[in-house]
C-alpha positions in Angstrom: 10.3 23.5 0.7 6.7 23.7 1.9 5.5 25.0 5.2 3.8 22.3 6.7 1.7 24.5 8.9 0.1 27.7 8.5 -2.1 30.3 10.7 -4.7 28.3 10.0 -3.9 24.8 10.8 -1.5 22.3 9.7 -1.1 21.5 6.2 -2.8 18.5 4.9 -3.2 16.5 1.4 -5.3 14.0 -0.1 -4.4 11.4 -2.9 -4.1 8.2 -4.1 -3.0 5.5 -5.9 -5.7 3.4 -8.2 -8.2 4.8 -5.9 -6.3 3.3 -2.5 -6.7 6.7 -1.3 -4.6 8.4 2.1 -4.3 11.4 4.0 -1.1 12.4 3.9 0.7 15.1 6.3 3.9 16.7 5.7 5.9 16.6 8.4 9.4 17.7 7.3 11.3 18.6 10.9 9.3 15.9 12.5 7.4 18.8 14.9 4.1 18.9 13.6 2.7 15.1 14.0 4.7 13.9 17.3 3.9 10.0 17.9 1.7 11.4 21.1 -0.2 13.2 18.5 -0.8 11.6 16.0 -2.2 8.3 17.9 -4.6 6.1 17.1 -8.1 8.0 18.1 -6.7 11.0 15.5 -6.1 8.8 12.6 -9.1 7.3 13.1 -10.7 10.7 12.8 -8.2 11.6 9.7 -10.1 8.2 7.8 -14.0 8.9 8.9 -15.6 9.2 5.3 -18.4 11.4 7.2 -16.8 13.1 9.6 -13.0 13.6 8.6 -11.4 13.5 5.1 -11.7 9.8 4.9 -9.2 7.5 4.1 -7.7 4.6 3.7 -4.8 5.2 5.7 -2.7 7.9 6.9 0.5 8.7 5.7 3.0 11.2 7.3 6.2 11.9 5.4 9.1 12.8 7.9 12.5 12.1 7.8 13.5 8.4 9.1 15.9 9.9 11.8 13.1 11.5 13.5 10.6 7.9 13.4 12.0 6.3 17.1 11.6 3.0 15.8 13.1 3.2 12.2 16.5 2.0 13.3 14.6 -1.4 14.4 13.0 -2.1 11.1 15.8 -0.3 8.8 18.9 -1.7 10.8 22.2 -0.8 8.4 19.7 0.7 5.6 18.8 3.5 8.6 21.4 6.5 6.9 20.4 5.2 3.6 16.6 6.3 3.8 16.5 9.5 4.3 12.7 9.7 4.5 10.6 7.1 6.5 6.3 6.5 5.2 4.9 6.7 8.8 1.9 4.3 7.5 -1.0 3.8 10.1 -4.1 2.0 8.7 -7.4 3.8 8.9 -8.6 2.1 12.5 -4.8 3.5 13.7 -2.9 0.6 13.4 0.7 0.5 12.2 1.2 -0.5 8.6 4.1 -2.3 7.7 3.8 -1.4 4.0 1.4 -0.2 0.7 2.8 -0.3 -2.9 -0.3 2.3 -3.4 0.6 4.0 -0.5 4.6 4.7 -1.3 3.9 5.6 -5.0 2.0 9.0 -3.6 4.8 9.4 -0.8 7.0 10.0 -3.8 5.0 11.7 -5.8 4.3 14.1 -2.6 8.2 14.2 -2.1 8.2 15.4 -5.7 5.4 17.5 -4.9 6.8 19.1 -2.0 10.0 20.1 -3.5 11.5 17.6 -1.1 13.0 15.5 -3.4 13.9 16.9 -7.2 12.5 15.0 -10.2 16.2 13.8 -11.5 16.2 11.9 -7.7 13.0 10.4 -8.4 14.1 9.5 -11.9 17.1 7.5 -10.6 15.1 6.2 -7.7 15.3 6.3 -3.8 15.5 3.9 -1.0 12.1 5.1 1.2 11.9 3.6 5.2 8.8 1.5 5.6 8.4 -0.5 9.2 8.4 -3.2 6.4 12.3 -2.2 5.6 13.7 -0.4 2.5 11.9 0.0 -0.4 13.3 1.8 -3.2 11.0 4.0 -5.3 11.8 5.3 -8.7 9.6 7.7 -11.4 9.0 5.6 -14.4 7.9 5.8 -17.9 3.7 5.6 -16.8 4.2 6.4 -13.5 6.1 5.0 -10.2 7.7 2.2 -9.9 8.3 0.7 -6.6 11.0 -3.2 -5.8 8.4 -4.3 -3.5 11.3 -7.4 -2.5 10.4 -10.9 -2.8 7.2 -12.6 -2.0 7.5 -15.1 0.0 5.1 -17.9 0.4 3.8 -18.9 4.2 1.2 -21.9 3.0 -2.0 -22.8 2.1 -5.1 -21.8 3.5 -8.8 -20.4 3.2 -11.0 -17.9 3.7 -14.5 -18.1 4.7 -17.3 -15.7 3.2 -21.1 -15.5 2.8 -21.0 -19.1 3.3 -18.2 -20.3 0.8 -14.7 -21.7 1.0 -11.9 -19.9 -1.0 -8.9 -22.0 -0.8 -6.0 -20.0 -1.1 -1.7 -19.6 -1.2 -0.3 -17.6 2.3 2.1 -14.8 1.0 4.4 -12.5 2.9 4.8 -9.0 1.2 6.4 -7.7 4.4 3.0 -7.6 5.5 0.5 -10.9 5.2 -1.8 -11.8 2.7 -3.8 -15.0 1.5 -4.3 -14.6 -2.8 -7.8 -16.9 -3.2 -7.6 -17.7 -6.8 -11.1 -18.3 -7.7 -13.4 -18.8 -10.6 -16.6 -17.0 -9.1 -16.5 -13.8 -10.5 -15.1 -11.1 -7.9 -17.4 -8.3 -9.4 -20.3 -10.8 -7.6 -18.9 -10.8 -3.9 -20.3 -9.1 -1.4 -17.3 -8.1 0.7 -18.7 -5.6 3.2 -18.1 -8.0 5.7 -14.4 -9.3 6.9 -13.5 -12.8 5.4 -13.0 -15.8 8.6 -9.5 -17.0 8.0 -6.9 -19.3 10.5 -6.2 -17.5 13.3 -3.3 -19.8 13.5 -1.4 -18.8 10.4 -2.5 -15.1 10.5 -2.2 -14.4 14.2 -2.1 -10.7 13.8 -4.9 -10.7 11.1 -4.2 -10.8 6.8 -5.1 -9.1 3.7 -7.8 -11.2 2.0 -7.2 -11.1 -1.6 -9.6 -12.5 -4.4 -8.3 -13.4 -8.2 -10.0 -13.8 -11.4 -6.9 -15.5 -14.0 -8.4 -13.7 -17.3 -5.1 -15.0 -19.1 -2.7 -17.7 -18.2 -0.5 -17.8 -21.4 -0.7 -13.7 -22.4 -1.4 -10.5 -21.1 -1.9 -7.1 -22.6 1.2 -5.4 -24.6 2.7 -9.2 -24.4 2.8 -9.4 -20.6 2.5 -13.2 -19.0 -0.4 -13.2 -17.4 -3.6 -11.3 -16.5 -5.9 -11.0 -13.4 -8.8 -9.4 -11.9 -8.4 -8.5 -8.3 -10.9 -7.4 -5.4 -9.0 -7.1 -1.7 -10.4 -6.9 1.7 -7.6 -5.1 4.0 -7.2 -5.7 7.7 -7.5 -2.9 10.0 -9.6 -1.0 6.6 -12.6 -3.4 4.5 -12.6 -3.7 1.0 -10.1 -1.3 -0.5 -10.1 0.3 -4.5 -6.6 -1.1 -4.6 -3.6 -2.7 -2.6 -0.4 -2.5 -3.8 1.2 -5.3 -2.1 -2.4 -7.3 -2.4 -1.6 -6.8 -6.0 2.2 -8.1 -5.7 0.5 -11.2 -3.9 -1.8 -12.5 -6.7 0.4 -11.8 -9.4 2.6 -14.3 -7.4 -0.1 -16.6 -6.8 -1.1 -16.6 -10.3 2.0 -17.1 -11.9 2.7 -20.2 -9.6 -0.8 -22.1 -10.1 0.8 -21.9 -14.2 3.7 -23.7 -13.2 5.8 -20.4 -13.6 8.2 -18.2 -11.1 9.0 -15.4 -13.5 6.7 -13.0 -15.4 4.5 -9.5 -15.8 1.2 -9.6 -14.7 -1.4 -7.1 -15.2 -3.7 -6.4 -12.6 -6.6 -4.8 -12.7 -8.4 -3.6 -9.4 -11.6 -1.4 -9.2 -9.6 1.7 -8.9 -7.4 0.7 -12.1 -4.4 -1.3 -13.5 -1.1 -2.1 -12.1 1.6 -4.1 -13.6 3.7 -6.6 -11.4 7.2 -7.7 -12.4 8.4 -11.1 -10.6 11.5 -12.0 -11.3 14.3 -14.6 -8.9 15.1 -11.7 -7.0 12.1 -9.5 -6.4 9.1 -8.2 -7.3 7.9 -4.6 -8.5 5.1 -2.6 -9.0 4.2 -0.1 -11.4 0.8 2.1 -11.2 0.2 6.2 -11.2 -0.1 7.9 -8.2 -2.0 11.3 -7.9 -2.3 14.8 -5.1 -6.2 15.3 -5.2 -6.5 18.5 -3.2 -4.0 20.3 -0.2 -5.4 22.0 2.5 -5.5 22.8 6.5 -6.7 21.2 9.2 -8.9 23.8 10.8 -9.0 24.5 14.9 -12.2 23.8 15.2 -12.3 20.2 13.9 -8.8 19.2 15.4 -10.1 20.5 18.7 
């Protein structure tokens, strides 16, 4: 097992998944990254692209029986999760959840020596303050049952002067999938889409979908879109996992369907999104960039 400090600092990595990249900070006995440490002002710090590592998000990897509210959002699941993603957003926030985010906490379990690859290949129920989400290593990658989306209704989003109508989808976090025929490589997303305060009281994931196939995807799948995603709490993202989950959903319903693979592609790369009755999953690489410490002098 790794030391998650050293004399220098505490240990840190960076990776990511399609390009959704995170901090992440091993925190095995729960000692290092205390809640009254790790708060808000730090992870902000953790995310600056100029003067931190910049980030996405953070992600600290600690067992779910040291997280004080894991038994609220795991409830019977809490013994079966032995690790818990502690997810904060890059302006501090709490995260419910990130397909791109728990593909690199496994592969950082893995990484770690943590977890050993024969667990990973038969897969593991990870704590997310979305609930349980088991994790498995796949064929191409990770492979992670997201659960079922859930629809929450039909909306819009408001941008640069345009009207994007669009389906309200619960991922255990919220999202609204504008499928659209202006092509997403045109929008100018530096700003934050208006949406309906109403639905999305505690703000949404803005996702926007080009349909590049309807009847056939790549290697026979059902469908295939083109996805750009402005994330609450962050901007525009490379990727989002559960964004992803979303407009595969919303996609597969505008053709009449419920079932199917859809292949998504997202400026940081491709994912693949199985829907089926139950559930959904997602399947993408995840990588380590670089592992380090956090010097003294920065953390002050």
């Amino acid at each position: 097992m790794s030391t998650p400090t050293t004399a220098q600092g505490p240990r840190v990595l960076k990776g990511h998944g399609t390009e959704n990249d995170f901090v992440v900070l091993p925190d095995p006995d729960g000692s290092v990254w205390p809640e009254d440490r790790l708060d808000g002002a730090l992870v902000r710090r953790l995310c600056d692209r100029q003067g931190g590592l910049g980030a996405d998000g953070v992600l600290r990897v600690v067992p779910s029986a040291l997280v004080p509210d894991a038994p609220g959002v795991l409830g019977d699941a809490l013994g079966d999760c032995t690790w818990f993603m502690d997810h904060r957003n890059a302006d501090g926030s709490y995260a419910e959840m990130c397909g791109n985010g728990i593909r690199l906490y496994l592969h950082v379990l893995l990484a770690e020596g943590l977890l050993t690859r024969e667990e990973a290949t038969a897969g593991v129920l990870v704590g997310t303050r979305g609930g349980p989400r088991r994790v498995g290593l796949g064929e191409t990658g990770y492979r992670v049952d997201m659960g079922p989306a859930r629809p929450t209704g039909r909306s819009e989003a408001h941008l640069g002067g345009a009207t994007f109508p669009g389906l309200g989808v619960s991922m255990g976090n919220p999202h609204l999938a504008c499928l659209t025929d202006v092509a997403v490589d045109s929008l100018d997303l530096t700003g934050t889409p208006r949406v309906d305060p109403a639905l999305f009281p505690e703000g949404v994931n803005v996702e926007f979908v080009n349909v590049l196939g309807a009847e056939e995807g790549p290697a026979g799948t059902t469908a295939h879109v083109r996805l750009r995603v402005v994330e609450r709490g962050v901007g525009e993202t490379r990727s989002c996992g559960t964004g992803a989950c979303a407009a595969a959903w919303a996609a597969l319903e505008a053709g009449g369907r419920s079932t199917g693979t859809v292949v998504v592609d997202v400026p940081g790369g491709r994912l693949t999104v199985e829907v089926d009755e139950r559930t959904t999953v997602l399947s993408g690489p995840a990588v380590v960039v670089s592992s380090g410490t956090l010097s003294p002098e920065w953390l002050g």
